[in-house]
NUDO-375923 format. One record per residue (C-alpha): chain; x, y, z; residue number from 0. Coordinates in Angstrom, 3 decimals, always signed. Last residue first. Layout:
BEGIN
+------+----------+----------+----------+-----+
| unit |       xx |       yy |       zz | pos |
+------+----------+----------+----------+-----+
|    A |        X |        Y |        Z | NUM |
...
+------+----------+----------+----------+-----+
//
This chain:
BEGIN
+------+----------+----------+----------+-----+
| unit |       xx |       yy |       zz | pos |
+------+----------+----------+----------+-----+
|    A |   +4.591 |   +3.910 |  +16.036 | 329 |
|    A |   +3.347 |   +2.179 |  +12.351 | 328 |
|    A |   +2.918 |   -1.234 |  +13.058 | 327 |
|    A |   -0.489 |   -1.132 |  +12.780 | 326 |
|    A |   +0.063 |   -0.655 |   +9.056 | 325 |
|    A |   +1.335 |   -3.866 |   +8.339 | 324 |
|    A |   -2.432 |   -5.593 |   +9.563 | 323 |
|    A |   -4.035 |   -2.661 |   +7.941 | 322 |
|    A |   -2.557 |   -3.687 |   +4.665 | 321 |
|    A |   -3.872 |   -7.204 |   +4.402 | 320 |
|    A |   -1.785 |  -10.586 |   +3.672 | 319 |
|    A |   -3.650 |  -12.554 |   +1.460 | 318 |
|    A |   -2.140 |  -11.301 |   -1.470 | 317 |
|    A |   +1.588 |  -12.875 |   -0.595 | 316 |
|    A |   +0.712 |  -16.467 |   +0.378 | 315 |
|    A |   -2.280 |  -16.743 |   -2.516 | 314 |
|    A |   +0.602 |  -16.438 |   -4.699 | 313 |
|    A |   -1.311 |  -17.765 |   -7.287 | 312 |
|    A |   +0.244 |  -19.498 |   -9.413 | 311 |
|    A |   +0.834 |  -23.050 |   -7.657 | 310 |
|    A |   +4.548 |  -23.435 |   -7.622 | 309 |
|    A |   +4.824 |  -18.774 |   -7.222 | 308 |
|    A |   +7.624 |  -17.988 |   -9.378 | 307 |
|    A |  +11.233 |  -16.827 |   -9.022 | 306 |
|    A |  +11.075 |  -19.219 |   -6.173 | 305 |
|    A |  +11.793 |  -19.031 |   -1.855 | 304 |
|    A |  +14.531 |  -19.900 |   -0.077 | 303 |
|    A |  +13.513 |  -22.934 |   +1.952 | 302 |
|    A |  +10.881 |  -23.865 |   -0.166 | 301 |
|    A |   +6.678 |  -23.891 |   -0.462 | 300 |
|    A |   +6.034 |  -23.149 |   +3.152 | 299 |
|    A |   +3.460 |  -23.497 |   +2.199 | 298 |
|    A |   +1.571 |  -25.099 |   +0.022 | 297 |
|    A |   -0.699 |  -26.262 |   +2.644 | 296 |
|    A |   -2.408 |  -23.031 |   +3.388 | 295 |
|    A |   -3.785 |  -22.080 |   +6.479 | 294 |
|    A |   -4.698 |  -18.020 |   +6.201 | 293 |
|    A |   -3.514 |  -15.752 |   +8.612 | 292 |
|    A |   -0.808 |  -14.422 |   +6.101 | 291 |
|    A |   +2.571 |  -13.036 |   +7.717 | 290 |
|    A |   +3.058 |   -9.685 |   +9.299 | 289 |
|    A |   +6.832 |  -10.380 |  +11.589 | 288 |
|    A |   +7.758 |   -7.778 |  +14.350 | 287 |
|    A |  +10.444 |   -5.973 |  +15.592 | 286 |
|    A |  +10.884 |   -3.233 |  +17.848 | 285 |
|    A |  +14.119 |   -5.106 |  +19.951 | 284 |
|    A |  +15.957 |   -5.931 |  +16.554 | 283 |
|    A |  +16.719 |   -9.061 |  +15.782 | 282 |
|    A |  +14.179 |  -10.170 |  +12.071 | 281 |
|    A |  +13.579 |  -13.478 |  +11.399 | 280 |
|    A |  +15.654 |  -16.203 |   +9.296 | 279 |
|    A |  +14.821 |  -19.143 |  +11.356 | 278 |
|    A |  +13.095 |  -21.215 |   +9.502 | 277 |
|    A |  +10.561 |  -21.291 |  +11.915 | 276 |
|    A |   +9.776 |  -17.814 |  +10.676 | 275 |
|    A |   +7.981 |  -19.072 |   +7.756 | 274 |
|    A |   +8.661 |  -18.432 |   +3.480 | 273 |
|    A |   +6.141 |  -17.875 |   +0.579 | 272 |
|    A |   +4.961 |  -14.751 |   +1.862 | 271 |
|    A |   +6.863 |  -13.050 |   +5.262 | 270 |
|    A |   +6.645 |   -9.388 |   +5.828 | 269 |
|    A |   +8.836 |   -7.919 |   +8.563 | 268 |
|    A |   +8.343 |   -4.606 |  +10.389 | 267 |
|    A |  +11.287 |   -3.257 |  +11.733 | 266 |
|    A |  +12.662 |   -0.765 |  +13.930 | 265 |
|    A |  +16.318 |   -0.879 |  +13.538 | 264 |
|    A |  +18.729 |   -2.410 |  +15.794 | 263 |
|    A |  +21.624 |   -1.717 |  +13.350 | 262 |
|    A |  +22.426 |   -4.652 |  +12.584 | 261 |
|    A |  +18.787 |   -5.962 |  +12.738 | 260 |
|    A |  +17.746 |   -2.865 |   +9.837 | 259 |
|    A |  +20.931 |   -4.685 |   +7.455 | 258 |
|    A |  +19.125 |   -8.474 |   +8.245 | 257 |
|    A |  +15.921 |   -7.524 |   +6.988 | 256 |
|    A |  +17.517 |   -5.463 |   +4.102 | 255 |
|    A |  +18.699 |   -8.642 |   +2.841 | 254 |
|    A |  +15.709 |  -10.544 |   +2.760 | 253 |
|    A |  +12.298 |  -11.633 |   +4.321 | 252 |
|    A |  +10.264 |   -8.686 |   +3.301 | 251 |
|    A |  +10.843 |   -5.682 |   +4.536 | 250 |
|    A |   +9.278 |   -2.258 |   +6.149 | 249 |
|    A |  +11.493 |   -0.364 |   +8.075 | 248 |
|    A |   +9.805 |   +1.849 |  +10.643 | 247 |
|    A |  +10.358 |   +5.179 |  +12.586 | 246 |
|    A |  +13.177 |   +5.334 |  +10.576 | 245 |
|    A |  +16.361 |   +6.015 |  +12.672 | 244 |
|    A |  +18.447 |   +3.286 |  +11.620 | 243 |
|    A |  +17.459 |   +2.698 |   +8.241 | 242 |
|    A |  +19.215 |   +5.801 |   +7.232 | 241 |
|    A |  +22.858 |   +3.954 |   +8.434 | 240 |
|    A |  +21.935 |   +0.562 |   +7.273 | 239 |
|    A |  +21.466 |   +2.428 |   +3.494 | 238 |
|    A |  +25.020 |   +3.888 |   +4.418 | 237 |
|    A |  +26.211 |   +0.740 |   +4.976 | 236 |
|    A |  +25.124 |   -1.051 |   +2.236 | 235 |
|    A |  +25.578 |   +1.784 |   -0.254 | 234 |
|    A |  +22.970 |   +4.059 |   -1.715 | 233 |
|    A |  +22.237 |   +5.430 |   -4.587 | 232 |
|    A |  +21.258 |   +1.649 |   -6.459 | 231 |
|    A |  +17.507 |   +2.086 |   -4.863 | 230 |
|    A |  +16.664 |   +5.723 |   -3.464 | 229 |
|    A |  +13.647 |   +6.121 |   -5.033 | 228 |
|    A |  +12.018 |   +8.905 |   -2.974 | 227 |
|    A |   +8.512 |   +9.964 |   -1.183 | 226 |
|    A |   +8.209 |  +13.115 |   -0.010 | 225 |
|    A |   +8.107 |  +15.242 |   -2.982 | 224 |
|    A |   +5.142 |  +13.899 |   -3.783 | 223 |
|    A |   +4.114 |  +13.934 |   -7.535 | 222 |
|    A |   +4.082 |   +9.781 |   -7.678 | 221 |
|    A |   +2.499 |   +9.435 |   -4.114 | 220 |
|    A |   -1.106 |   +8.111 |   -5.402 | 219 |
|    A |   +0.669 |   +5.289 |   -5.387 | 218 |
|    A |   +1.103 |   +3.433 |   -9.383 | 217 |
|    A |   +4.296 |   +5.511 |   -9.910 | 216 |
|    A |   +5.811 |   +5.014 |   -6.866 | 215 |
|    A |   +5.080 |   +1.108 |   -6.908 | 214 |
|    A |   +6.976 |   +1.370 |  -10.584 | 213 |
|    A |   +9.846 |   +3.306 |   -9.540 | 212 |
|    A |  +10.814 |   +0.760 |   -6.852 | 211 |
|    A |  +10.998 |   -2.255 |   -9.577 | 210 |
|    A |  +12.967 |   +0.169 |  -11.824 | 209 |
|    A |  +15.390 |   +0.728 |   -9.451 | 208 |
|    A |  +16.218 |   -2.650 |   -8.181 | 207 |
|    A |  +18.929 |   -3.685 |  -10.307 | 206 |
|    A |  +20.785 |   -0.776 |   -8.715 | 205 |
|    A |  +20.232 |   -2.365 |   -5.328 | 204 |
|    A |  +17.425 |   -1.586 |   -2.702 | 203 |
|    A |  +15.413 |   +1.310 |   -0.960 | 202 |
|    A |  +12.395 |   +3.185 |   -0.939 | 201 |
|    A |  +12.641 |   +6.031 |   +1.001 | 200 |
|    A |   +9.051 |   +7.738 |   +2.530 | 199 |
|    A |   +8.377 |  +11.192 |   +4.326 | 198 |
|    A |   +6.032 |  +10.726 |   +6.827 | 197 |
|    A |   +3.145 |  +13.545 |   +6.909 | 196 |
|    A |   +0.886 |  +12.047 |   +4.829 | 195 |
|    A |   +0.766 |   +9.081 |   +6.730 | 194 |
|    A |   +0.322 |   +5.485 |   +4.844 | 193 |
|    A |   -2.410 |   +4.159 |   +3.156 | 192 |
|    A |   -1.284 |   +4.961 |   -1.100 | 191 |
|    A |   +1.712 |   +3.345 |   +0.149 | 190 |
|    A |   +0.740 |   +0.135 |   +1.751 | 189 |
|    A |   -1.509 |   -0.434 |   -1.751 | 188 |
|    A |   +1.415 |   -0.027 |   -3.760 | 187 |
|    A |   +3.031 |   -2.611 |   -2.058 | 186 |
|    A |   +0.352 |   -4.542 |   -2.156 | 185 |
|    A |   +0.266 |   -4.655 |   -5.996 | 184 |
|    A |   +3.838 |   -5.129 |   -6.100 | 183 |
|    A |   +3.196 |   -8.116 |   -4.069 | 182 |
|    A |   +5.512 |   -9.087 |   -0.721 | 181 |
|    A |   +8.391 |  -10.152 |   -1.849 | 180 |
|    A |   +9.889 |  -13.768 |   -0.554 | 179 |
|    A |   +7.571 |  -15.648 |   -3.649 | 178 |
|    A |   +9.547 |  -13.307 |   -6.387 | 177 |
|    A |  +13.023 |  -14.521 |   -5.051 | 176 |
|    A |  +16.009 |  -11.892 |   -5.347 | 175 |
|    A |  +13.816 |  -10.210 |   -3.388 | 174 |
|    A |  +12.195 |   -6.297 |   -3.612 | 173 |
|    A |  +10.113 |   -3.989 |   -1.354 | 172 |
|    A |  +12.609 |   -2.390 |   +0.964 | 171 |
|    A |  +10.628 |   +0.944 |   +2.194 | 170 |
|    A |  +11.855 |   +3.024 |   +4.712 | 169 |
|    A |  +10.259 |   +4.767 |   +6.862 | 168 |
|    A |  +10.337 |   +8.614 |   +7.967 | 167 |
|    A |   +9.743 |  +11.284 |  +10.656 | 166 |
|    A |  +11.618 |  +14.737 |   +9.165 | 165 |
|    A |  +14.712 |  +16.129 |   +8.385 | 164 |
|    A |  +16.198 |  +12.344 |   +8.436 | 163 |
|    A |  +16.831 |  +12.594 |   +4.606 | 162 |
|    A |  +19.799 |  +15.783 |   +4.380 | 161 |
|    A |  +21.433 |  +12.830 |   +7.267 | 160 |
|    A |  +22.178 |  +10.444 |   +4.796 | 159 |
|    A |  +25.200 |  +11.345 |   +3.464 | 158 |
|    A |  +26.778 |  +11.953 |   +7.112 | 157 |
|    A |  +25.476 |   +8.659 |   +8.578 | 156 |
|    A |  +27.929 |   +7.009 |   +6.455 | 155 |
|    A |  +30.804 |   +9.836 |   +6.910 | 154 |
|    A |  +30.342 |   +8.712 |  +10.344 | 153 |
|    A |  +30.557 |   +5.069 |   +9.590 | 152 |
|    A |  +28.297 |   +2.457 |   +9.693 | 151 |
|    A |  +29.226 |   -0.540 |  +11.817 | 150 |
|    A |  +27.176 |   -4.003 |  +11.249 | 149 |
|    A |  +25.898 |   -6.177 |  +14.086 | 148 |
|    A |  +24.698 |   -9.518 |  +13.812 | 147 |
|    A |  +22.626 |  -10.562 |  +17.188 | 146 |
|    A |  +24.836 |  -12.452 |  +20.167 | 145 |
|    A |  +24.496 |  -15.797 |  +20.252 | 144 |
|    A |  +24.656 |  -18.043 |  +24.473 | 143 |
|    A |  +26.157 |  -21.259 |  +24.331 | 142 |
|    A |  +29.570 |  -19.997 |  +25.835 | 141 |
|    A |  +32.719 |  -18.772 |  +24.083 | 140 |
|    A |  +35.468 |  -21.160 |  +22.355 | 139 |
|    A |  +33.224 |  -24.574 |  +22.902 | 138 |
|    A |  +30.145 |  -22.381 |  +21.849 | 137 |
|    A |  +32.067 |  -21.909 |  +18.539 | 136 |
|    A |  +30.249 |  -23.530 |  +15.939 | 135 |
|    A |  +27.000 |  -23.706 |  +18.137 | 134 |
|    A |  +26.658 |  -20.014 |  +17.654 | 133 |
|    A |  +26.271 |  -20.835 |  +14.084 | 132 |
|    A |  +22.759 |  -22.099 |  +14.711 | 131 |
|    A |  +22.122 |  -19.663 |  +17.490 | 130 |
|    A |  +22.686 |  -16.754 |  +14.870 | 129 |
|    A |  +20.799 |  -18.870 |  +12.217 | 128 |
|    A |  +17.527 |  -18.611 |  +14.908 | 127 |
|    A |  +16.378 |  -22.030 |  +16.335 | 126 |
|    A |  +12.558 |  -22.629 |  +15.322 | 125 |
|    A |  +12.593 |  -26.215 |  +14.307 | 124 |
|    A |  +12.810 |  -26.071 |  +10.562 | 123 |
|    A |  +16.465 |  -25.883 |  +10.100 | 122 |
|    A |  +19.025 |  -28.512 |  +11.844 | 121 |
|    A |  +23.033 |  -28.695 |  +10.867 | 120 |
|    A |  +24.589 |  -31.119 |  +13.416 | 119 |
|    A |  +28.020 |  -29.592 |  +14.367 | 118 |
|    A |  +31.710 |  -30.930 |  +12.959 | 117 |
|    A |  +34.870 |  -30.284 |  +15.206 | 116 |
|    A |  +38.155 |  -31.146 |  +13.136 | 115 |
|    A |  +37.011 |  -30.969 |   +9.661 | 114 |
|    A |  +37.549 |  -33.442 |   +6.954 | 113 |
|    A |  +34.787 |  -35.762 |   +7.141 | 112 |
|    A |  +32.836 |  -32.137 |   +6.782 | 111 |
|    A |  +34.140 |  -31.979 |   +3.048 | 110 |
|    A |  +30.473 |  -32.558 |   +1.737 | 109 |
|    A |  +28.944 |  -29.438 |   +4.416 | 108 |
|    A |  +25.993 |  -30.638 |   +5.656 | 107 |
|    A |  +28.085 |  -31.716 |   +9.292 | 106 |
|    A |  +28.183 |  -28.104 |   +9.417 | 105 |
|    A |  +31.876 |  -26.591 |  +10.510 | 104 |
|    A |  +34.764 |  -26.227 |  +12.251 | 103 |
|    A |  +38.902 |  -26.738 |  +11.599 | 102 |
|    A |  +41.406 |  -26.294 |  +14.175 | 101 |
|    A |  +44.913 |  -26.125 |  +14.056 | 100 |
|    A |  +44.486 |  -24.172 |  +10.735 |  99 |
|    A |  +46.595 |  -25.533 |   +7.714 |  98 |
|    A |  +43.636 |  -23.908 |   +5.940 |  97 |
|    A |  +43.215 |  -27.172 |   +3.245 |  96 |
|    A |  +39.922 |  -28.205 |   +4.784 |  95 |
|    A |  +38.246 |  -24.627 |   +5.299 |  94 |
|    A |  +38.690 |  -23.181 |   +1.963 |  93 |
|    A |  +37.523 |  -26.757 |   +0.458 |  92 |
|    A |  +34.950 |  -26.771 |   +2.619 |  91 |
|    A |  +33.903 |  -23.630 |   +1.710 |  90 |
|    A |  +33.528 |  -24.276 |   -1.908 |  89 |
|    A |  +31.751 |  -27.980 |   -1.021 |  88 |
|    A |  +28.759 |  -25.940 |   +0.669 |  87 |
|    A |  +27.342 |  -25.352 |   +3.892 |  86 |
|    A |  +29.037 |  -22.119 |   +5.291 |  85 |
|    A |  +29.294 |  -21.105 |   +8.591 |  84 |
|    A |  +33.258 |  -21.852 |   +8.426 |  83 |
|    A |  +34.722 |  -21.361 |  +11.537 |  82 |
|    A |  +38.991 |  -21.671 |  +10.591 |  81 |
|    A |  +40.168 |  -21.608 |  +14.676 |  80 |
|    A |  +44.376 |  -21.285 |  +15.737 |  79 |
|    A |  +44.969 |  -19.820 |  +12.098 |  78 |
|    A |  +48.337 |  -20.152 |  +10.526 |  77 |
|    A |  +48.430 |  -16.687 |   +8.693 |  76 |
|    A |  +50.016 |  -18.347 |   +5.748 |  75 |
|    A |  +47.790 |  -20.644 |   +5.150 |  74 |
|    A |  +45.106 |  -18.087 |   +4.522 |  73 |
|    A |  +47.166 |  -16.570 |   +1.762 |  72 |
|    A |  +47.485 |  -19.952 |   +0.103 |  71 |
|    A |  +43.732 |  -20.906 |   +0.480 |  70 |
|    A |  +43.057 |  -17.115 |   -1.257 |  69 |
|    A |  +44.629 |  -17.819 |   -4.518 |  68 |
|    A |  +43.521 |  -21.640 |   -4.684 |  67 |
|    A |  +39.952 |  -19.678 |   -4.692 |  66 |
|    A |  +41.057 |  -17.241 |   -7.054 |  65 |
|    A |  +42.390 |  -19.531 |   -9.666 |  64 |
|    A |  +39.027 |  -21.621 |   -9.057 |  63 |
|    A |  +36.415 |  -18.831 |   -9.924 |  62 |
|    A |  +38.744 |  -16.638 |  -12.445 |  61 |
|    A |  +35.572 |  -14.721 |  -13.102 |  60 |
|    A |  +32.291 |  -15.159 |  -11.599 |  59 |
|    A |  +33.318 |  -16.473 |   -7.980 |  58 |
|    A |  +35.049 |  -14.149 |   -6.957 |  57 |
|    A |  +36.652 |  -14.520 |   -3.365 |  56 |
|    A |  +37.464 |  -11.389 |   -0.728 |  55 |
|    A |  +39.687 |  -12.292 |   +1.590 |  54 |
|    A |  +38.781 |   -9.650 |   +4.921 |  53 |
|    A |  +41.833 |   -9.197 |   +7.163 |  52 |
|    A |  +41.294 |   -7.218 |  +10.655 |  51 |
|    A |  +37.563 |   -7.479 |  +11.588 |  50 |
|    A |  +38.054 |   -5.246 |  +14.994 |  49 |
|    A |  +36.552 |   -2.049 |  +14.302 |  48 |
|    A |  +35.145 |   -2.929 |  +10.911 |  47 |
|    A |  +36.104 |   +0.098 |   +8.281 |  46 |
|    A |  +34.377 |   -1.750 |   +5.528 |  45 |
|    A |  +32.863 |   -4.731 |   +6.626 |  44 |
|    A |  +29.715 |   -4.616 |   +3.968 |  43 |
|    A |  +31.530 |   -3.265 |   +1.491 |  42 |
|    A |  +32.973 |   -6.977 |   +1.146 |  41 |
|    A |  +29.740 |   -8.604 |   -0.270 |  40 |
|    A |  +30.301 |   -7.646 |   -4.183 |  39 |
|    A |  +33.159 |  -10.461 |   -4.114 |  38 |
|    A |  +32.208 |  -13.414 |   -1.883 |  37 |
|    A |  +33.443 |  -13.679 |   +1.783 |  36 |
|    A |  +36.246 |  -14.723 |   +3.993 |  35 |
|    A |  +37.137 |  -13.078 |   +7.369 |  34 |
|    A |  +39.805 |  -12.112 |   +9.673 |  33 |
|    A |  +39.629 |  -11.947 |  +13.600 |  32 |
|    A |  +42.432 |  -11.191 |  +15.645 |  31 |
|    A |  +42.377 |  -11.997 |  +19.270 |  30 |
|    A |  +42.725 |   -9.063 |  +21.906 |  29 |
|    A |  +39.132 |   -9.247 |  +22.848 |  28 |
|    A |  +38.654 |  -13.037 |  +23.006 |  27 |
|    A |  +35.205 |  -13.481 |  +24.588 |  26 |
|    A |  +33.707 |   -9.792 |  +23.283 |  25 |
|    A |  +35.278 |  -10.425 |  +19.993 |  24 |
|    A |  +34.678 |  -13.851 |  +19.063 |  23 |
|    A |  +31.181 |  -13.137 |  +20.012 |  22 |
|    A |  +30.873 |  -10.257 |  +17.832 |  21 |
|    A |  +32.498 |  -12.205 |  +15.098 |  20 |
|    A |  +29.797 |  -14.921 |  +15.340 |  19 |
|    A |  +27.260 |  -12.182 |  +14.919 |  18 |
|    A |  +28.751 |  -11.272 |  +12.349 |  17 |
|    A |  +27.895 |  -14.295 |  +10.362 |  16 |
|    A |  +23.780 |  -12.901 |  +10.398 |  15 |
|    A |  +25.047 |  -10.089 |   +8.149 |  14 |
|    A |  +27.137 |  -12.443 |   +6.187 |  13 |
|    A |  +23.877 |  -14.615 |   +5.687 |  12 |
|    A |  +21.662 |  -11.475 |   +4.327 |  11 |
|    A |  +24.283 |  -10.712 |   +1.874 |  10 |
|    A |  +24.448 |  -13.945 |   +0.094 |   9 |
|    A |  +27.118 |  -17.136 |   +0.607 |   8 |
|    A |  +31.011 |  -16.930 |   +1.313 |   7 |
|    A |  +30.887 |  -17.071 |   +4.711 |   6 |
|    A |  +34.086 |  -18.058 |   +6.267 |   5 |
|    A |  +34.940 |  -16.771 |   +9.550 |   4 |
|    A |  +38.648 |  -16.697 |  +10.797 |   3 |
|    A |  +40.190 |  -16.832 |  +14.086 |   2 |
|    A |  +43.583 |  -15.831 |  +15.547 |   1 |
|    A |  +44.552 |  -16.178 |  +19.115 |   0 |
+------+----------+----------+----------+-----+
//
């Protein structure tokens, strides 16, 4: 058999997809499974055990040239399945013209009426995004999701092992949204409280550096040797790959969430403008979610969070107190 997963949105949601390719996988081991996803994303299945093809679609330049591009190489591998766990019209398109047998998807998604199998699309109600896609192809496995699961390499683990010389966490303090971080100020706060004798990464993406300089250089950490900026020197994988043996991983409700659940990572998971009903929560078996304690009616505020707080106060974020993150500490 030959499948292929579409997911062609942010970081954090192709981590989740591969959980769908795990369950391909263990059901149908001798099938081949390829995969479509959005240019800057694609490191993130390098050297994938059993991911065969991954189409890699750019949106920013040549948008539509390369999309027609990759629907005529997909055709051409005749697909038994086309499980597209993506929402919008781009997808659908991908997904409609596949010339695969069979065609599956979110009834949300505006070229559904074109798909063979469509499945009711519900957030809000506490169902995880792995057992929301797990739907997708419970007719090709069982109803049962297995957790995302990314594969670092050994050369991976290799450039970060000079950092694992002695107990660790990892810090992951930025968002794409402002109201999903937890506040700079707090941030600051967590470090100036935590261990001495922990050594402490921050991490994140080259547009991230500056963010992660400033809570170092506000902590009363700034001359420590022990504590390291290691935003935009990292790759996915290899970030995954120190992650993986911290004795905690401290995120908010992001990326770096889903990377520490791939690698059943400790985690500690901070949630401000956004709830865990959602769905978006973190996999691993140590995990936990810090979220305010205070009732407030503006939130949830949004499903993904805003580049400002709606009411200006971020009440959401500040009310959350240090010793109730700290407690995770093992």
């Amino acid at each position: 058999m030959k499948f292929l997963i579409i997911q062609t949105a942010f970081i954090g949601d192709v981590i989740l997809a591969t959980a769908v390719a795990e369950k391909l996988h263990n059901r149908h081991p001798d099938a081949q499974i390829d995969f479509v996803l959005r240019k800057g994303n694609e490191t993130l299945l390098m050297d994938h055990p059993f991911i065969k093809n991954v189409f890699i679609w750019d949106k920013k330049q040549g948008k539509i040239k390369n999309l027609l591009s990759i629907i005529h190489q997909i055709r051409g591998h005749k697909y038994d399945s086309v499980i597209n766990l993506h929402r919008f019209a781009s997808s659908g398109f991908i997904a409609a013209f596949s010339d695969a047998q069979e065609i599956i998807g979110f009834d949300k998604n505006p070229l559904s009426f074109l798909f063979s199998k469509k499945i009711k699309h519900e957030i809000g109600n506490g169902k995880h995004e792995v057992e929301r896609n797990q739907q997708l192809i419970q007719h090709l496995t069982d109803h049962l999701a297995e957790k995302p699961k990314l594969y670092p390499t050994q050369s991976n683990y290799n450039l970060v092992k000079k950092y694992k010389e002695q107990p660790f966490i990892c810090l992951a303090p930025t968002s794409v949204w402002f109201t999903k971080q937890y506040p700079k100020e707090k941030w600051i706060e967590l470090c100036n409280a935590l261990p001495k004798d922990l050594a402490v990464f921050l991490l994140g993406a080259p547009n991230d550096i500056s963010s992660c300089a400033e809570i170092i250089d506000a902590s009363e950490n700034r001359n420590s040797k022990n504590t390291i900026n290691l935003a935009g020197k990292l790759s996915f994988l290899e970030s995954a790959a120190l992650m993986k043996d911290a004795k905690m991983n401290f995120v908010n409700d992001s990326a770096p969430m889903h990377l520490s659940s791939a690698v059943n990572a400790n985690t500690t998971a901070i949630f401000c403008s956004t709830v865990p009903s959602f769905g978006f929560g973190p996999l691993s078996e140590n995990s936990q979610i810090v979220e305010t304690k205070t009732i407030m009616k503006c939130r949830p505020c949004g499903l993904h969070g805003h580049k400002t707080c709606p009411e200006g106060h971020f009440k959401c974020g500040f009310s959350i107190e240090t010793n109730e993150i700290l407690k995770h500490i093992p």
